[in-house]
Wavefront OBJ file of the C-alpha trace (Angstrom):
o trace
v -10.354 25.161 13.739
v -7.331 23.140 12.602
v -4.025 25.267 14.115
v -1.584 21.833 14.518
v -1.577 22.687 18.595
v -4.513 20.440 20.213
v -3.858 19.218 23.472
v -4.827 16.137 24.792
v -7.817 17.511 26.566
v -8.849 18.795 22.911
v -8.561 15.375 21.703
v -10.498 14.045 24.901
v -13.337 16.902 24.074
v -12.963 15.316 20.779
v -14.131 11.931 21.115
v -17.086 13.461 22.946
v -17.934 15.800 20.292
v -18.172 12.682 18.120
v -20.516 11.072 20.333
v -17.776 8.690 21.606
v -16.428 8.235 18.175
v -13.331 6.955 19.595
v -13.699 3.443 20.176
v -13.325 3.508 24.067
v -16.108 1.218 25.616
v -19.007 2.238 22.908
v -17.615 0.133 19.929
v -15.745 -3.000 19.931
v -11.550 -3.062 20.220
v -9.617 -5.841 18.098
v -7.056 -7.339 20.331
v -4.005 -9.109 18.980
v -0.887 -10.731 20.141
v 1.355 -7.576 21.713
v 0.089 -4.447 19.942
v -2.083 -2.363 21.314
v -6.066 -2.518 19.628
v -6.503 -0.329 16.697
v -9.218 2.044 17.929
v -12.016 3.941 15.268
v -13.319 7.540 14.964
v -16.183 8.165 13.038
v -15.867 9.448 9.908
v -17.273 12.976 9.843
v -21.090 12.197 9.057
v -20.917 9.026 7.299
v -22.200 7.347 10.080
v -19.101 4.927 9.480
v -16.483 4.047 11.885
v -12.861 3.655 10.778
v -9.751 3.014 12.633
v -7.488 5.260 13.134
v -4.572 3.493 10.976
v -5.123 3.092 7.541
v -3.374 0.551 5.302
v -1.931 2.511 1.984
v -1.545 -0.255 -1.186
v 0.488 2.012 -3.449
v 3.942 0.438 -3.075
v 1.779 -3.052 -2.374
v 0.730 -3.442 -6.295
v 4.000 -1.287 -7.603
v 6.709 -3.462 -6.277
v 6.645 -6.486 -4.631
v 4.807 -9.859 -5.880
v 0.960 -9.834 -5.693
v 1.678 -13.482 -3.309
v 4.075 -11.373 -0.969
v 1.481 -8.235 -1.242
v -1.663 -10.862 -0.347
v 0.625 -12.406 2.456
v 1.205 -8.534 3.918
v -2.996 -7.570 2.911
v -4.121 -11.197 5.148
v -1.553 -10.103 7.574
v -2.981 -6.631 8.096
v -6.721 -8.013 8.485
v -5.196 -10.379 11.274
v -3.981 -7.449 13.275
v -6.802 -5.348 13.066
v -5.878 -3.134 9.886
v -8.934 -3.666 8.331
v -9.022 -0.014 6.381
v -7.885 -0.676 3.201
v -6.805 2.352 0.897
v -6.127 1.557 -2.667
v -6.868 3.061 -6.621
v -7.500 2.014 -9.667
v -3.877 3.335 -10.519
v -2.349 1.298 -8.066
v -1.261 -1.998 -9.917
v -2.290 -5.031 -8.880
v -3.092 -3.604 -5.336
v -6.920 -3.871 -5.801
v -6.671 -7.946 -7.532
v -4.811 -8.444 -4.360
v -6.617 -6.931 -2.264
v -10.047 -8.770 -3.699
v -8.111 -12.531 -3.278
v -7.344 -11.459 0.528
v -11.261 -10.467 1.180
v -13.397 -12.538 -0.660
v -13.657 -14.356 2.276
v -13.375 -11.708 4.793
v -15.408 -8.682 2.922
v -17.417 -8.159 6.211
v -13.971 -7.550 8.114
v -12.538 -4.739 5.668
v -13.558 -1.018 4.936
v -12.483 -0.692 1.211
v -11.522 2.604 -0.227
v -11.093 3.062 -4.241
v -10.217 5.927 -6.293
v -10.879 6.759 -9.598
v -8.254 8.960 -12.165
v -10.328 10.967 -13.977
v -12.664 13.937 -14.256
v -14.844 12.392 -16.846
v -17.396 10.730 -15.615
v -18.198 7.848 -18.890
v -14.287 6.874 -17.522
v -14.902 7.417 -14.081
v -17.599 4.635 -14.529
v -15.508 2.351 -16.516
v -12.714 2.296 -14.153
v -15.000 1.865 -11.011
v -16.511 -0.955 -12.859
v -12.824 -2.567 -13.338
v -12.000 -1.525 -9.783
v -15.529 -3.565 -8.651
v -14.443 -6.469 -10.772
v -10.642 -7.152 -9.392
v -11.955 -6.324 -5.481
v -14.198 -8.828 -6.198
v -17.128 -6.702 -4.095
v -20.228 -5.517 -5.619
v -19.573 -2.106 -3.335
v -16.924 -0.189 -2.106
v -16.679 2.078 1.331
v -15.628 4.947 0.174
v -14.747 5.947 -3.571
v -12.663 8.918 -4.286
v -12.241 11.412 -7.001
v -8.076 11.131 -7.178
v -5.476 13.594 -6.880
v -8.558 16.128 -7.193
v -6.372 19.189 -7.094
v -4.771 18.498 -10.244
v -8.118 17.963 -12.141
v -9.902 20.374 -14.347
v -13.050 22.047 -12.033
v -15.705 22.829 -14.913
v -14.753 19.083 -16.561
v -14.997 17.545 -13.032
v -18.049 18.929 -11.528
v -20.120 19.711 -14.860
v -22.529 18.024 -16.869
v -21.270 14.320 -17.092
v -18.480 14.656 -14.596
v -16.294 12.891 -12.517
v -18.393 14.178 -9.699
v -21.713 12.862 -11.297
v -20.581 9.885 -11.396
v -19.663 9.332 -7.606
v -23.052 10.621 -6.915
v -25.098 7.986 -9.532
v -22.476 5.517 -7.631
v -23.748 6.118 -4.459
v -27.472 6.428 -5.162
v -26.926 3.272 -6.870
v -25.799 1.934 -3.249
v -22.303 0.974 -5.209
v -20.471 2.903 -2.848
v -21.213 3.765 0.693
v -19.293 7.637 0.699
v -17.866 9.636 -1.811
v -15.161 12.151 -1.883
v -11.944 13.264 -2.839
v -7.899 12.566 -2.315
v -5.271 15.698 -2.860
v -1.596 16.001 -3.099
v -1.706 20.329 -3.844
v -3.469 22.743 -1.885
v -5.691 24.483 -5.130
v -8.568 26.528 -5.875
v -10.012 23.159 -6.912
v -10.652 21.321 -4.026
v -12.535 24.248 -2.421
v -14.925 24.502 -5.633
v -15.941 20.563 -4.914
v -16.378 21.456 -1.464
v -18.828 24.286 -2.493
v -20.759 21.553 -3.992
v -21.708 19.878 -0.705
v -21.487 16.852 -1.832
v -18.564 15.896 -0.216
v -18.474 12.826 2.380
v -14.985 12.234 3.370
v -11.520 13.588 2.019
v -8.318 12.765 2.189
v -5.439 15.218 2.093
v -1.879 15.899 4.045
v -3.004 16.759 7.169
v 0.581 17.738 8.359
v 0.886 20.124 5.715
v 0.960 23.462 6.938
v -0.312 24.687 3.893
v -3.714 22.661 4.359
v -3.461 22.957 7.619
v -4.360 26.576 7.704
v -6.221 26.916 4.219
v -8.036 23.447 3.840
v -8.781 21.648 6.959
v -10.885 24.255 8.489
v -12.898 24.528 5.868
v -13.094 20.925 5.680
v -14.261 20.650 9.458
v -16.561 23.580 8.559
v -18.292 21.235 6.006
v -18.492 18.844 7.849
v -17.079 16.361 5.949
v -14.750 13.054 7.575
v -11.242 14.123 6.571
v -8.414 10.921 6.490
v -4.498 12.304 6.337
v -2.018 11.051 4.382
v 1.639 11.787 3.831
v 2.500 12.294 7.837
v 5.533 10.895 7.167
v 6.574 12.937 4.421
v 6.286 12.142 0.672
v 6.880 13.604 -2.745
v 3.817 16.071 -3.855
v 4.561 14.704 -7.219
v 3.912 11.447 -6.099
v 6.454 9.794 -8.208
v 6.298 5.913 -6.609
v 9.423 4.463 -8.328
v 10.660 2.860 -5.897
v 9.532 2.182 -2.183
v 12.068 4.091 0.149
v 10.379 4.339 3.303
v 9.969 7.542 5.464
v 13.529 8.421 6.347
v 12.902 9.449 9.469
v 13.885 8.497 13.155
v 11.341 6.793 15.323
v 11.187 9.851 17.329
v 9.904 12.582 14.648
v 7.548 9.366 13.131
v 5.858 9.375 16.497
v 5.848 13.038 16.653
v 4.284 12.927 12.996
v 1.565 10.293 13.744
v 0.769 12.635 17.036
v -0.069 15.751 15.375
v -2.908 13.758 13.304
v -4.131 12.620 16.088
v -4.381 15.298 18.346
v -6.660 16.671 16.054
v -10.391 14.929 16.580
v -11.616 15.587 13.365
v -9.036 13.715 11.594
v -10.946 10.169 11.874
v -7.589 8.219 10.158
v -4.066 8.096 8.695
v -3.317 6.192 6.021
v 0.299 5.300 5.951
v 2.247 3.536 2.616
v 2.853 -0.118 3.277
v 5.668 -1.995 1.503
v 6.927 -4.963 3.422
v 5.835 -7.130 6.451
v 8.028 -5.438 8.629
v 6.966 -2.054 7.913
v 3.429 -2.851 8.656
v 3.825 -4.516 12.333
v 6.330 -1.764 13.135
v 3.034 0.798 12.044
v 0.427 -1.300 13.833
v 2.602 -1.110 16.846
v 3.838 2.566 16.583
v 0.009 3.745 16.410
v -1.157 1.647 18.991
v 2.007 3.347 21.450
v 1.265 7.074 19.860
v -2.729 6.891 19.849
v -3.232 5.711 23.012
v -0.381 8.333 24.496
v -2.355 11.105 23.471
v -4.780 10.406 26.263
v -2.890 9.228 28.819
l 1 2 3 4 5 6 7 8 9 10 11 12 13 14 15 16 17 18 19 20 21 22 23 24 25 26 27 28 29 30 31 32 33 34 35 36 37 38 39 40 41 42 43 44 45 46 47 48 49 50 51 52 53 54 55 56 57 58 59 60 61 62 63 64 65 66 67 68 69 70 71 72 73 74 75 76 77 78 79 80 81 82 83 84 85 86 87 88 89 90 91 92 93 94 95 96 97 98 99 100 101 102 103 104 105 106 107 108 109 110 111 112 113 114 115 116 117 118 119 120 121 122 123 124 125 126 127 128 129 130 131 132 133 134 135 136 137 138 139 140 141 142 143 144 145 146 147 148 149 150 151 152 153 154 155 156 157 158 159 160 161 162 163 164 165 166 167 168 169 170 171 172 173 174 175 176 177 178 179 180 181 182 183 184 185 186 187 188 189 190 191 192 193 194 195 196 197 198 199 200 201 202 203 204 205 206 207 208 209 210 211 212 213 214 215 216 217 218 219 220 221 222 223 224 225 226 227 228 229 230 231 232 233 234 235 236 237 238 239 240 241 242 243 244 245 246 247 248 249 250 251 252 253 254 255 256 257 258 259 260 261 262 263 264 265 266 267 268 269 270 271 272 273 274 275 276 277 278 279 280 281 282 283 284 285 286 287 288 289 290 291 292
């Protein structure tokens, strides 16, 4: 279970609960210039391996030029970012993110979202997502901001939910699950379905913390955090801000995901260069401190 209080012999019996899902000598390390490599966990039963940072593209295609957003998107892939998290409601994130990979699709794990719990839209905006990516599959496509979506509309008859599942039979995804800002009924009820690959939720939230995650590791299912750094529930993305707070608690922050094994990755909001080297850097010093 989930209590926030691992230690780093938890996160040791970790990676070899995963079968050496922490890229230490099994799977292959990026190395670049004078970070630290960006190691991978696997990603609950997916069979896929993700690293540990994850590259959010909300403030990317909200506010700043889709050449400056490319620029930041080329310079992730260069450092070893190559976990891409982006929606269909995130402006021109996803166009950008499709001119950065078209060359380089091999090198990135793509994650979409779709913003709906009908499933005729779910399909239409997947379609659009497919189109500006530039990809004829995504990783990993996500029912988003779940919490807030009508159950019996979402996992009935022509649902949101059915159509993540025709997605991945139709191999148009590789995983399928679900993002959430609120801790409700509703994300429970989806996990009931077993369906569920992957999810993506505030793991710092004490809220999820004790309701959520351990159900989530009792499923089975890869779980990604979001929001370590704080973040509005509401997620009202006006205007890019940053975090707000000192090195120190971001550290502490990006340690408590960590420390538990089951969370695989943390995706973190990008919005400038600078923000993203100072992340590459500040995982590579926190990750690798929890085993030391």
């Amino acid at each position: 279970m989930f209590d926030g209080a691992h230690t780093r012999r938890t996160f040791l019996k970790g990676a070899t609960a995963f079968g050496g899902s922490v890229a230490f000598g099994g799977l292959s390390l990026p190395t670049w210039g004078d970070t630290a490599p960006i190691p991978s966990r696997l990603l609950g039963k997916t069979g896929m391996s993700v690293p540990v940072f994850g590259i959010g593209t909300a403030s990317l295609g909200y506010h700043i030029s889709p050449v400056e957003s490319q620029r930041i998107i080329q310079r992730a892939l260069d450092l070893g970012a190559t976990f891409l998290d982006t929606a269909y409601a995130y402006g021109h994130a996803q166009k950008d993110i499709g001119q950065v990979v078209k060359h380089r699709r091999c090198e990135a794990i793509i994650a979409t979202k779709v913003h709906t719990s009908d499933g005729t839209t779910a399909r239409l905006q997947l379609e659009e997502s497919l189109r500006l990516l530039g990809t004829e599959y995504v990783d990993l496509l996500y029912i988003h901001s779940a919490g807030m979506m009508d159950p019996e509309r979402t996992l009935g008859p022509g649902g949101a939910l059915e159509a993540l599942l025709a997605a991945k039979k139709n191999g148009v995804t590789r995983a399928i699950g679900f993002t959430a800002h609120h801790c409700s009924d509703v994300l429970f009820d989806i996990l009931e379905t077993d369906s569920m690959d992957a999810v993506m939720v505030p793991v710092n939230d004490p809220e999820f913390q004790v309701r959520f995650l351990p159900a989530a590791e009792r499923a089975g299912v890869g779980i990604i955090g979001i929001k370590v750094f704080g973040g509005a529930k509401a997620v009202p993305y006006a205007k890019h801000t940053g975090c707000g707070l000192c090195s120190d608690k971001m550290d502490s922050a990006l340690r408590t995901g960590f420390l538990s094994p089951s969370v695989a990755s943390i995706v973190v909001g990008i919005g400038n260069s600078e923000e993203l080297l100072d992340n590459v850097k500040r995982v590579g010093r926190v990750f690798y401190s929890c085993i030391i």
